[in-house]
C-alpha positions as CSV (number, residue, x, y, z in Angstrom):
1,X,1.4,19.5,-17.2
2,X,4.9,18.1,-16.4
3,X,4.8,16.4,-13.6
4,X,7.5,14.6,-11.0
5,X,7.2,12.1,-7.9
6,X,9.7,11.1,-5.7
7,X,9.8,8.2,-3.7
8,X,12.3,6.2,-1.7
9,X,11.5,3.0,-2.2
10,X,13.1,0.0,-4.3
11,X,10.6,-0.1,-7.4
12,X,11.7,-3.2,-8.9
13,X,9.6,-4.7,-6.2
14,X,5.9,-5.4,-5.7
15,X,5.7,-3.3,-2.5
16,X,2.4,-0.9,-1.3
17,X,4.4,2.0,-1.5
18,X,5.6,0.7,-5.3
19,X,2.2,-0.1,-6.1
20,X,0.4,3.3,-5.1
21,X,3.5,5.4,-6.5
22,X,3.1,3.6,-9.6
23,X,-0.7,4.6,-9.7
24,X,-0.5,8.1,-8.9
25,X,1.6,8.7,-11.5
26,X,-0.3,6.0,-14.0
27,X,-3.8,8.0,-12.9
28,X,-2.4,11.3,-13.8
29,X,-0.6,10.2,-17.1
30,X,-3.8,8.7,-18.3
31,X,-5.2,12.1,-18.4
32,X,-2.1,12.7,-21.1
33,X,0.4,14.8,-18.4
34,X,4.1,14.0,-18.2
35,X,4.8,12.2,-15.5
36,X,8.2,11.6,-14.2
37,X,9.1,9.1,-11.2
38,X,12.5,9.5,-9.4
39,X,13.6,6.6,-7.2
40,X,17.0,7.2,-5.8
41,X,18.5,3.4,-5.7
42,X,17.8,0.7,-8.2
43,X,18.8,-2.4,-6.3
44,X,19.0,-4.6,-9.2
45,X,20.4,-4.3,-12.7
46,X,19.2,-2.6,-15.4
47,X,19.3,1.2,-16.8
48,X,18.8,4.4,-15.0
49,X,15.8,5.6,-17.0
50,X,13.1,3.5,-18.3
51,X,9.6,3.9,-19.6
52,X,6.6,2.2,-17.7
53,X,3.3,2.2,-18.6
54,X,3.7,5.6,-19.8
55,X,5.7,6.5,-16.9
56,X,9.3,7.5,-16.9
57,X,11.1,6.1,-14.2
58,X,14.4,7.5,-13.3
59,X,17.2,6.0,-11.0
60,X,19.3,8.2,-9.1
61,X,22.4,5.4,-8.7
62,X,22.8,1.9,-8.8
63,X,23.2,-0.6,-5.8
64,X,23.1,-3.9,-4.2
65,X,20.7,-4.9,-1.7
66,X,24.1,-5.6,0.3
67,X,25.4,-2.0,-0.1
68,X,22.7,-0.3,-0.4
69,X,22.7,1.6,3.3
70,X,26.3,2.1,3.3
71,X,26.6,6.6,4.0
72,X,28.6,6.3,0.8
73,X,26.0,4.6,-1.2
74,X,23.0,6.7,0.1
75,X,24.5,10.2,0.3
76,X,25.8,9.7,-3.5
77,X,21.8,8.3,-4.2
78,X,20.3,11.3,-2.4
79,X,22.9,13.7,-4.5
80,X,22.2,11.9,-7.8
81,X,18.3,12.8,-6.8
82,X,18.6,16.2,-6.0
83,X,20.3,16.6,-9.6
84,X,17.5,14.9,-11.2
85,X,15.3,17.0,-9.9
86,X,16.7,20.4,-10.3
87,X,17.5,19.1,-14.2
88,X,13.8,17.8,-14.7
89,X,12.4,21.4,-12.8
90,X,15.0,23.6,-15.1
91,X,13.3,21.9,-18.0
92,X,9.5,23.5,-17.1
93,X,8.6,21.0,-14.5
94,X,5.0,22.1,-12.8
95,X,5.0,20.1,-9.7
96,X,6.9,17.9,-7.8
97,X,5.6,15.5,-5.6
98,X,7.3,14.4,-2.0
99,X,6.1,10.9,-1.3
100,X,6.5,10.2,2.7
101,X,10.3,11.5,2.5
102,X,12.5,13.0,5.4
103,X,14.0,16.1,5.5
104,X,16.2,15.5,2.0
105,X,12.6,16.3,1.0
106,X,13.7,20.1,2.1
107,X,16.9,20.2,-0.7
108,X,14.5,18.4,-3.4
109,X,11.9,21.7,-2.8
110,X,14.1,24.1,-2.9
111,X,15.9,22.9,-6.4
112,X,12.2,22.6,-7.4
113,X,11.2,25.8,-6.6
114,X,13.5,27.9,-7.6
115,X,13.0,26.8,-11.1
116,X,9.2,27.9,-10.6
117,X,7.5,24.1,-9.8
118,X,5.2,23.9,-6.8
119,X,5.3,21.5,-4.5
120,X,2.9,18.6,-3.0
121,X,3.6,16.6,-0.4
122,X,1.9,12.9,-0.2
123,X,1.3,10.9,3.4
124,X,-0.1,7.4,3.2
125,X,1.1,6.0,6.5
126,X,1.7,6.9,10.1
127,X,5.5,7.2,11.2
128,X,5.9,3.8,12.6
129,X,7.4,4.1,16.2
130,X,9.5,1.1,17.4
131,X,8.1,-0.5,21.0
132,X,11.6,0.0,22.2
133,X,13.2,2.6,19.9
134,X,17.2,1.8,19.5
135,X,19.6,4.7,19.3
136,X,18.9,5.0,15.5
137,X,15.4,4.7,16.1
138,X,15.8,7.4,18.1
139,X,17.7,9.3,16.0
140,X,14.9,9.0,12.7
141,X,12.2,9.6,15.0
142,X,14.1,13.6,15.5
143,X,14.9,13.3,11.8
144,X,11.0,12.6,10.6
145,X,9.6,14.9,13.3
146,X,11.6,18.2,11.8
147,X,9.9,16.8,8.3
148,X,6.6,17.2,9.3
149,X,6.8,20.3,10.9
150,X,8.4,21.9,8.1
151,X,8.0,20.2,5.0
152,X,3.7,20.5,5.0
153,X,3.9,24.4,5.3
154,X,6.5,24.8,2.4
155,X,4.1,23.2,0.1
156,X,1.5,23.8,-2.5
157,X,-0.7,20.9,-1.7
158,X,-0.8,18.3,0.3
159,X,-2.4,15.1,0.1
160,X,-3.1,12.6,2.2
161,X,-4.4,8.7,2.3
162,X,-7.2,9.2,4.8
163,X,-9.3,11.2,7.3
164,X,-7.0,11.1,10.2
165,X,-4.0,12.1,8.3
166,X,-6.1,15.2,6.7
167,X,-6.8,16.2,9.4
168,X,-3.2,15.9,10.9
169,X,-2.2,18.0,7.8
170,X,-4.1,21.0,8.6
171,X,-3.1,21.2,11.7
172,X,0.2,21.7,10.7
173,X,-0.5,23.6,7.4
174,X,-3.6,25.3,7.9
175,X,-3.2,27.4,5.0
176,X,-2.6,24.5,3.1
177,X,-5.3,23.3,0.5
178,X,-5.6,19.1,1.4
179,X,-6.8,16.5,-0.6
180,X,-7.5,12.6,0.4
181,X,-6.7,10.5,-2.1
182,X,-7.3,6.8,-0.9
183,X,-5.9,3.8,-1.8
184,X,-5.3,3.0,-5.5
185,X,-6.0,0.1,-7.7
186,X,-5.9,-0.7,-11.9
187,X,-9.4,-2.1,-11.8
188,X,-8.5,-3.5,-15.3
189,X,-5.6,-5.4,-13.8
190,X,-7.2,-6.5,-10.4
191,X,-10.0,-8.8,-11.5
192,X,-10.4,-12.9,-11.3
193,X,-8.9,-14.5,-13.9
194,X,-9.7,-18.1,-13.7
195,X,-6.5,-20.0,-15.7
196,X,-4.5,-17.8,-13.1
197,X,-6.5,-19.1,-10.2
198,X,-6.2,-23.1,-10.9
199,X,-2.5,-23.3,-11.9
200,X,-2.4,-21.4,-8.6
201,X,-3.9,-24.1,-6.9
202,X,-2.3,-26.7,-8.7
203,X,1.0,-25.1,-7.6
204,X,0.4,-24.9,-4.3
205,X,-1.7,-28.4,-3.9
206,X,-4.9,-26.3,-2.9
207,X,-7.2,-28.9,-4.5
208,X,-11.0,-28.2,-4.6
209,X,-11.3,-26.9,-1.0
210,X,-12.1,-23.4,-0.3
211,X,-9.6,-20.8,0.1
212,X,-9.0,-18.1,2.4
213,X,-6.4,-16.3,1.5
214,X,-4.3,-13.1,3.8
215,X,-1.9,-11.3,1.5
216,X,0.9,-8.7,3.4
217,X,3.3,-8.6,6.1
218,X,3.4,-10.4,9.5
219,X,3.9,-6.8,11.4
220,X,1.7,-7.5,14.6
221,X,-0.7,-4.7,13.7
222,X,-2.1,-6.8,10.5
223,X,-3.4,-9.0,12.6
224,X,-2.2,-12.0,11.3
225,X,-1.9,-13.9,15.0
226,X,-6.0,-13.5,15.3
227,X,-6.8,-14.9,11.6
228,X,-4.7,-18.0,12.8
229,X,-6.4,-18.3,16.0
230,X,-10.0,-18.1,13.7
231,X,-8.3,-20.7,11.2
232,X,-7.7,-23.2,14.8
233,X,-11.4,-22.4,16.0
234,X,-12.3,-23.3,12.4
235,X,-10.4,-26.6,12.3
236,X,-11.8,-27.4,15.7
237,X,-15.3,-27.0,14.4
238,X,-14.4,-29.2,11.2
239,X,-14.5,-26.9,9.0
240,X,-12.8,-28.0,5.4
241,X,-11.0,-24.8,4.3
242,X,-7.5,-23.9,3.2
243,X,-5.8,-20.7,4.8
244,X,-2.9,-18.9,2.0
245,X,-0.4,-17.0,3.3
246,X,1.6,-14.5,1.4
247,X,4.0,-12.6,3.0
248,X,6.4,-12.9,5.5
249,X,8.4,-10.9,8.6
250,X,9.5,-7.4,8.0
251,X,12.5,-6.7,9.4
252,X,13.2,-4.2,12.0
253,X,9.3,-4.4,12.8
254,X,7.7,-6.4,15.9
255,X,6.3,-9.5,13.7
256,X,4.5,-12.2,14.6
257,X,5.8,-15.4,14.4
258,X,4.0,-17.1,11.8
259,X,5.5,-20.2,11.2
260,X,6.0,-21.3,14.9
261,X,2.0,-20.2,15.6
262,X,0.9,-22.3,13.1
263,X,3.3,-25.7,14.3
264,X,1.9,-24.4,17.9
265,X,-1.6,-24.9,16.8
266,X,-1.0,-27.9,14.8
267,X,-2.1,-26.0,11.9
268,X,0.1,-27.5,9.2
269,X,-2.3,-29.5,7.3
270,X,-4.7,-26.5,6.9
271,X,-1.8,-23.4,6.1
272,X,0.4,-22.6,3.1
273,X,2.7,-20.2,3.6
274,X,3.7,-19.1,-0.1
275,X,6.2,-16.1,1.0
276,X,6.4,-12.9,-1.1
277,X,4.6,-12.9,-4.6
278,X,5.4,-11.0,-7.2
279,X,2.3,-9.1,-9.0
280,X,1.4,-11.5,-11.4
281,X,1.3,-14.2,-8.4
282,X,-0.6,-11.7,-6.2
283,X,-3.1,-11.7,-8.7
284,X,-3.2,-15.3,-9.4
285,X,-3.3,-16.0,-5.3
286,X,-6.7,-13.4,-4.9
287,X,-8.5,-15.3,-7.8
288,X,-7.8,-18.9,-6.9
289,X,-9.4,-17.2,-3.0
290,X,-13.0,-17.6,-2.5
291,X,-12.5,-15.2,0.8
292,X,-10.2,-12.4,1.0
293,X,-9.2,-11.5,5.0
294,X,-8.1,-8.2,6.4
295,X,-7.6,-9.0,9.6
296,X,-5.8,-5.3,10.8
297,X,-6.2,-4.4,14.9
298,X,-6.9,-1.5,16.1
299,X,-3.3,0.1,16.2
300,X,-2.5,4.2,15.6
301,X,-0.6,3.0,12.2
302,X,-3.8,1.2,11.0
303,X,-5.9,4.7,12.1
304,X,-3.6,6.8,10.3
305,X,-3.0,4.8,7.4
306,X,-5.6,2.5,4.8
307,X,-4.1,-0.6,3.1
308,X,-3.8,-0.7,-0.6
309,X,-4.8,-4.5,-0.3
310,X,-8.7,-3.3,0.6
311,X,-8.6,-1.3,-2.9
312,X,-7.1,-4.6,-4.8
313,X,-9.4,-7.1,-2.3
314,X,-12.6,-5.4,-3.3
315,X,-11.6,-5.1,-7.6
316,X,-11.2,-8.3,-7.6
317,X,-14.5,-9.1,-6.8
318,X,-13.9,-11.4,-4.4
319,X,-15.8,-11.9,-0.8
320,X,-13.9,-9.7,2.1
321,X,-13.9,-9.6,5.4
322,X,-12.3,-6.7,7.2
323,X,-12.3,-5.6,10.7
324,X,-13.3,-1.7,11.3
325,X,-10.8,0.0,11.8
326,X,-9.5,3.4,10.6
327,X,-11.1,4.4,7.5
328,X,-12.4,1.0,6.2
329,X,-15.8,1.4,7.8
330,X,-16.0,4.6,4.9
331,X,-16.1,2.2,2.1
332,X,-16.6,-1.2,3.6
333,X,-20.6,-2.0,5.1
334,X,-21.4,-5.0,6.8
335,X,-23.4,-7.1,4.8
336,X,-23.3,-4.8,1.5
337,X,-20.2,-5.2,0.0
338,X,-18.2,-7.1,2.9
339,X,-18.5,-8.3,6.6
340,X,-17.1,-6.4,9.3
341,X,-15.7,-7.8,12.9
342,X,-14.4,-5.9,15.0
343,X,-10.6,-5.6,15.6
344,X,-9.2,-8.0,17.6
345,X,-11.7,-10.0,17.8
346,X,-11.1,-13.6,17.5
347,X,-14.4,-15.0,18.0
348,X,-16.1,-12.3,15.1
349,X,-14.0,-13.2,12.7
350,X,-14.4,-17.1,13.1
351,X,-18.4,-16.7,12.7
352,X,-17.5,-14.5,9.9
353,X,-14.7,-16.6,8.0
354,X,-17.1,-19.9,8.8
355,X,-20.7,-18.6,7.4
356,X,-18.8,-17.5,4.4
357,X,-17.4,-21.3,3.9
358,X,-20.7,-22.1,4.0
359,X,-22.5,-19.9,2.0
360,X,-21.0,-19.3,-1.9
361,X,-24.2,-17.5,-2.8
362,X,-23.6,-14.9,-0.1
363,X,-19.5,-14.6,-1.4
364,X,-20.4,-14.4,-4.8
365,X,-23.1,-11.7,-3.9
366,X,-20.7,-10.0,-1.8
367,X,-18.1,-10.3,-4.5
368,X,-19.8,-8.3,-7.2
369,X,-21.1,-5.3,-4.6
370,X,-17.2,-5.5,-3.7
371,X,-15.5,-4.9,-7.0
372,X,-18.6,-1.8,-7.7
373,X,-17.4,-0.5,-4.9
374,X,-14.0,-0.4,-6.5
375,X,-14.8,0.8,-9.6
376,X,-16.5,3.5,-7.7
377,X,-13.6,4.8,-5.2
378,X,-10.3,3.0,-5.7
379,X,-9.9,3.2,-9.6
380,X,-6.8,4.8,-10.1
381,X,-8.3,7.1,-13.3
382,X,-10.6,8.9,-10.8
383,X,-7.6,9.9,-8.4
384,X,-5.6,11.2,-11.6
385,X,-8.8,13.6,-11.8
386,X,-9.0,14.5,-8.8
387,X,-5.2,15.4,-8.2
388,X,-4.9,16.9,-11.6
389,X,-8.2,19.0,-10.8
390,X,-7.0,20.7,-7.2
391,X,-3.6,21.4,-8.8
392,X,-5.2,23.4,-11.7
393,X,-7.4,24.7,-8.8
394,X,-4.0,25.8,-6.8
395,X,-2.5,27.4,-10.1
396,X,-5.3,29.5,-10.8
397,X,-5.7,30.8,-7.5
């Protein structure tokens, strides 16, 4: 099959979105199907069609992260798109795939369809609502509440990351055949790799002492301002331990304030703050960790939606400890693969976070049950199979 996805995102960076674009297409291209991937802005330079890991990715218009919002810049992004696709769909394109897009998604379908492709529609996160919604806020919350209405009962199939959004997605399409895919990893690429892992810690000064490390954003629903309050209790109990940051504030979301929480808690000797990473770093970072945190609270985003950091925490076969919340208690069990806290909860996570420091027999145990678990749900092959299977399921019917 011929196969498109279209995603507004900027690929040439490391984000989730990037990363689980990149493997539904890389899952069903394994499987020998054409698999097209249309980004409408390329933010940095470099052609407008290239091949990735037997991908090709195509680039509506170049931009500059400076310009890139301009109405100009996006309306001739969103046009360039919409040509793309009715060129790729003229050309015996079988399905097209709408990942999380507003109601341009509408114009995309249309040039899809009446060149005979169906149409799938992808959700992996909740719309994220603003605590106090500006007039633009405003204005996209309209924009993205038209989408769903309409864009899940023009399609063929729709898929979404998790239980809660399923079911969200037959309520709206009833009619409409669903399928959870949940979050993907390259199990291949996502593993310890131990030359990685100590110039990691030479880099970063990180010594001998245990790591835990907490790779993502500061939006306040990761619950980053709880795994610091754990890392004070820690410190107060004398607990020798190194906490990694990697990440940083997302702009235009409520954050917390990472670097004055840790200078508030006087936790400067036991914190390093590394910023972004790139995927090659992300890697290196999760091996040189001996304990992988997911510290998420219990927020309607973290329901709806399930972090593609669990799927690349658990391949790598590292000890993780997650608090149950949305889907994670699905895959995750206490004790089996993982320990579970429950969200928010400070004083959980510290007894968690310090009998793992303690105990490398019971992270290397959890480790292994970690990364089968992996191999067993996350593997980005096994989603390819899946997707390619309901499709053939849809055409036939």
């Amino acid at each position: 099959m011929k196969i498109a996805i279209v995603a507004l995102t900027d690929y040439d960076s490391a984000s989730s979105t990037v990363r689980r674009v990149h493997m539904l297409g890389k899952g069903m291209a394994a499987l020998d199907h054409k698999v097209h991937i249309i980004i409408p802005q390329r933010f940095w330079p470099g052609p407008l069609a290239e091949e990735i890991d037997g991908l090709t990715i195509h680039w509506g218009a170049t931009t500059t992260p400076e310009a890139w919002s301009s109405l100009v810049a996006r309306l001739h992004a969103r046009w360039a798109t919409i040509r793309l696709v009715d060129t790729l769909a003229a050309n015996s394109l079988d399905w097209l795939i709408l990942y999380n897009l507003g109601l341009e998604g509408i114009l995309l379908l249309v040039a899809a369809r009446r060149h005979g492709a169906r149409i799938a529609v992808e959700y992996c996160d909740a719309r994220v609502r603003p605590q106090h919604p500006s007039l633009e806020d405003r204005a996209r919350l309209v924009w993205h509440g038209l989408t769903d209405a309409l864009v899940p009962r023009c399609t063929s199939l729709n898929i979404a990351i998790s239980r809660f959004l399923e079911q969200w997605l037959r309520v709206k399409a009833p009619r409409t055949p669903t399928l959870i895919v949940p979050p993907l990893v390259d199990t291949d690429m996502f593993r310890v790799q131990p030359q990685e892992a100590q110039r990691f810690r030479e880099k970063w000064q990180l010594g001998s002492t245990p790591v835990i490390a907490y790779l993502g954003s500061y939006w306040k629903v990761e619950g980053v301002a709880t795994l610091l309050k754990s890392a004070s209790a820690l410190a107060a109990a004398g607990e020798q331990f190194k906490l990694v940051l990697s990440g940083a504030a997302v702009p235009g979301r409520d954050c917390d304030d990472v670097p004055y929480i840790v200078k508030e808690m006087g936790l400067d000797r036991y914190v390093v703050q590394t910023g972004w990473l790139r995927t090659g770093e992300v890697i290196a970072c999760m091996s040189a960790a001996d304990i992988l945190v997911i510290p998420k609270t219990d927020d309607f985003a973290n329901r709806a939606g399930v972090g593609t950091k669990m799927a690349e925490y658990l391949s790598m076969g590292q000890a993780v400890v997650a608090t149950r919340v949305g889907d994670v208690p699905l895959y995750l069990h206490d004790g089996l693969n993982s320990l579970l806290c429950a969200p928010d909860d400070q004083s959980e996570l510290t007894n968690a976070l310090s009998r793992l420091l303690n105990e490398p027999a019971e992270r290397s145990r959890l480790g292994i049950n970690a990364r089968q678990t992996a191999l067993n749900h996350f593997d980005f092959r096994s989603a390819g199979s899946q997707i390619i299977a309901m499709m053939r399921q849809v055409q036939s019917g």
